[in-house]
N, C-alpha and C positions, 0 to 999 in steps of 0.2 A: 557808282556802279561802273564808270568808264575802266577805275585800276584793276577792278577787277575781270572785269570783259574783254580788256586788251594787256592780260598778262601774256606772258610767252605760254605756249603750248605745252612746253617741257617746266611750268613753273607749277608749287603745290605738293601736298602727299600724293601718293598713287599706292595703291594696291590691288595686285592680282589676285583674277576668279580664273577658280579652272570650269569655263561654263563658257560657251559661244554668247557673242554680239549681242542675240535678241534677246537670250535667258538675263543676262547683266543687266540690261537697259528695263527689263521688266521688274527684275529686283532693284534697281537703284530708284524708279520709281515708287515701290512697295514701301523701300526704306525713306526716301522724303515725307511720306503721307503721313508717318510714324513721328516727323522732328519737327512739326509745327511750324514747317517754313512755309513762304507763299513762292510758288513757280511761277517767275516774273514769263520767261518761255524757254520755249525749247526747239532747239533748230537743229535740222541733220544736215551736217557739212562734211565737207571731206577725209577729213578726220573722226568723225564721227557724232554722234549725239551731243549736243552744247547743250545744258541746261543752267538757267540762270535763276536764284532766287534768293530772297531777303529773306529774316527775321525780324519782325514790328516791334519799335521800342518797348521799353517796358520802364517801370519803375527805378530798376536797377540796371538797365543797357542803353544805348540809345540806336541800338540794335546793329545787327550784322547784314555782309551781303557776302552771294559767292557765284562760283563758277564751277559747273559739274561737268565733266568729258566722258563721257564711255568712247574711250579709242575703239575704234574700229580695226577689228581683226580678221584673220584669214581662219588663224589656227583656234584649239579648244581653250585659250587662254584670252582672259578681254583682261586690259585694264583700265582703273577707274581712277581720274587724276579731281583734284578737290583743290581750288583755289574759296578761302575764306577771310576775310577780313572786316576788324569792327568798324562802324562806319565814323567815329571818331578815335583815330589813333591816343590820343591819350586816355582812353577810359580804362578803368582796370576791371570793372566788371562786366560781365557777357561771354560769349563763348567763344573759345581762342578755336584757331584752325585745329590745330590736335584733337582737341577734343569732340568739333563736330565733326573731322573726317574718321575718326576712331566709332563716331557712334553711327553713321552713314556706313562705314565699310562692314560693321557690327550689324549692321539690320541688314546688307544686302547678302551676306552670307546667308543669315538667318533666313531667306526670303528664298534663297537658290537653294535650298532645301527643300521648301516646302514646290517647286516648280517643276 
Protein backbone atom coordinates (compact mmCIF):
# COMPACT_ATOMS: atom_id res chain seq x y z
CA UNK A 1 0.00 0.00 0.00
CA UNK A 2 3.03 2.35 0.80
CA UNK A 3 3.82 2.58 -3.47
CA UNK A 4 0.89 3.33 -3.81
CA UNK A 5 0.10 6.01 -1.01
CA UNK A 6 3.19 7.83 -1.49
CA UNK A 7 3.12 8.00 -5.28
CA UNK A 8 3.72 11.63 -6.55
CA UNK A 9 0.49 13.71 -6.56
CA UNK A 10 0.74 14.49 -10.31
CA UNK A 11 1.23 10.33 -10.83
CA UNK A 12 -1.83 8.00 -12.53
CA UNK A 13 -4.77 8.71 -15.02
CA UNK A 14 -6.93 11.68 -14.31
CA UNK A 15 -9.96 12.76 -15.88
CA UNK A 16 -12.15 15.79 -15.83
CA UNK A 17 -15.82 16.53 -14.51
CA UNK A 18 -17.42 19.63 -15.44
CA UNK A 19 -19.18 19.41 -11.96
CA UNK A 20 -17.86 21.29 -8.54
CA UNK A 21 -15.59 19.51 -5.57
CA UNK A 22 -18.56 18.25 -3.63
CA UNK A 23 -20.79 16.84 -6.77
CA UNK A 24 -17.31 14.68 -7.92
CA UNK A 25 -16.50 13.41 -4.49
CA UNK A 26 -20.24 12.34 -4.13
CA UNK A 27 -20.01 10.64 -7.46
CA UNK A 28 -16.69 9.16 -7.06
CA UNK A 29 -17.97 7.69 -3.92
CA UNK A 30 -21.23 6.42 -5.89
CA UNK A 31 -18.82 5.00 -8.45
CA UNK A 32 -16.55 2.86 -5.80
CA UNK A 33 -19.72 1.29 -4.12
CA UNK A 34 -20.36 -0.02 -7.78
CA UNK A 35 -16.34 -1.88 -8.22
CA UNK A 36 -16.32 -4.02 -5.25
CA UNK A 37 -13.41 -2.43 -3.60
CA UNK A 38 -13.08 -1.94 0.19
CA UNK A 39 -12.29 1.91 1.31
CA UNK A 40 -9.25 1.24 3.26
CA UNK A 41 -10.05 5.51 4.21
CA UNK A 42 -10.45 8.62 3.16
CA UNK A 43 -8.82 11.77 4.19
CA UNK A 44 -9.39 15.56 3.18
CA UNK A 45 -5.92 17.14 2.64
CA UNK A 46 -4.83 19.89 1.03
CA UNK A 47 -5.23 18.97 -2.05
CA UNK A 48 -8.08 17.52 -1.77
CA UNK A 49 -10.10 14.20 -1.04
CA UNK A 50 -7.35 10.94 -0.68
CA UNK A 51 -9.27 8.02 -0.79
CA UNK A 52 -7.40 4.70 -0.52
CA UNK A 53 -8.68 1.22 -1.30
CA UNK A 54 -7.81 -2.53 -2.14
CA UNK A 55 -9.49 -5.19 -4.16
CA UNK A 56 -9.43 -9.04 -1.98
CA UNK A 57 -7.66 -11.73 -3.78
CA UNK A 58 -9.41 -13.94 -5.65
CA UNK A 59 -8.87 -17.02 -7.45
CA UNK A 60 -7.42 -15.42 -10.34
CA UNK A 61 -5.71 -12.11 -8.76
CA UNK A 62 -3.90 -11.76 -5.74
CA UNK A 63 -5.61 -8.62 -5.92
CA UNK A 64 -5.12 -4.82 -6.24
CA UNK A 65 -4.60 -1.56 -4.24
CA UNK A 66 -4.98 2.33 -5.20
CA UNK A 67 -5.12 5.79 -4.63
CA UNK A 68 -8.24 8.01 -5.47
CA UNK A 69 -7.54 12.23 -5.35
CA UNK A 70 -10.65 14.27 -6.11
CA UNK A 71 -8.33 17.60 -6.53
CA UNK A 72 -9.71 20.28 -4.99
CA UNK A 73 -10.93 23.11 -7.01
CA UNK A 74 -12.00 26.65 -7.11
CA UNK A 75 -13.57 26.49 -10.75
CA UNK A 76 -16.71 24.22 -12.28
CA UNK A 77 -14.06 21.69 -13.27
CA UNK A 78 -12.79 18.86 -10.42
CA UNK A 79 -10.42 16.38 -11.42
CA UNK A 80 -10.07 12.89 -10.64
CA UNK A 81 -6.35 11.41 -10.50
CA UNK A 82 -6.42 7.26 -9.94
CA UNK A 83 -3.21 5.66 -8.90
CA UNK A 84 -3.75 1.69 -9.27
CA UNK A 85 -1.57 -1.16 -8.82
CA UNK A 86 -1.54 -5.13 -8.55
CA UNK A 87 -0.33 -6.06 -5.56
CA UNK A 88 2.14 -8.61 -6.98
CA UNK A 89 3.91 -7.09 -10.15
CA UNK A 90 4.29 -10.14 -11.76
CA UNK A 91 0.70 -11.32 -12.07
CA UNK A 92 -0.97 -11.16 -15.33
CA UNK A 93 -4.34 -11.49 -14.17
CA UNK A 94 -6.47 -8.67 -12.28
CA UNK A 95 -7.18 -5.45 -13.19
CA UNK A 96 -4.74 -3.18 -14.70
CA UNK A 97 -4.93 0.68 -13.77
CA UNK A 98 -6.82 1.43 -17.35
CA UNK A 99 -9.17 -0.57 -16.83
CA UNK A 100 -10.34 0.30 -13.21
CA UNK A 101 -9.66 4.05 -13.79
CA UNK A 102 -11.79 3.77 -17.12
CA UNK A 103 -14.60 1.91 -15.06
CA UNK A 104 -14.26 4.56 -11.90
CA UNK A 105 -14.33 7.53 -14.35
CA UNK A 106 -17.31 5.55 -16.23
CA UNK A 107 -19.57 5.33 -13.21
CA UNK A 108 -18.74 8.80 -11.70
CA UNK A 109 -20.08 10.40 -14.79
CA UNK A 110 -22.71 8.14 -14.71
CA UNK A 111 -23.39 9.23 -11.07
CA UNK A 112 -23.19 13.24 -11.96
CA UNK A 113 -26.01 12.85 -13.80
CA UNK A 114 -28.18 11.46 -11.76
CA UNK A 115 -27.04 14.43 -8.84
Amino acid sequence: MDTVKNAPATAGAVSSFNAPYDKVTAATFESLRGLRVEISSSNEQPEGLVILVSKSMTAFSYGEIGRITVERSQGATTNVRVVWEKRDQAQITGTSQQEFSNDLFAGIQTALTKL
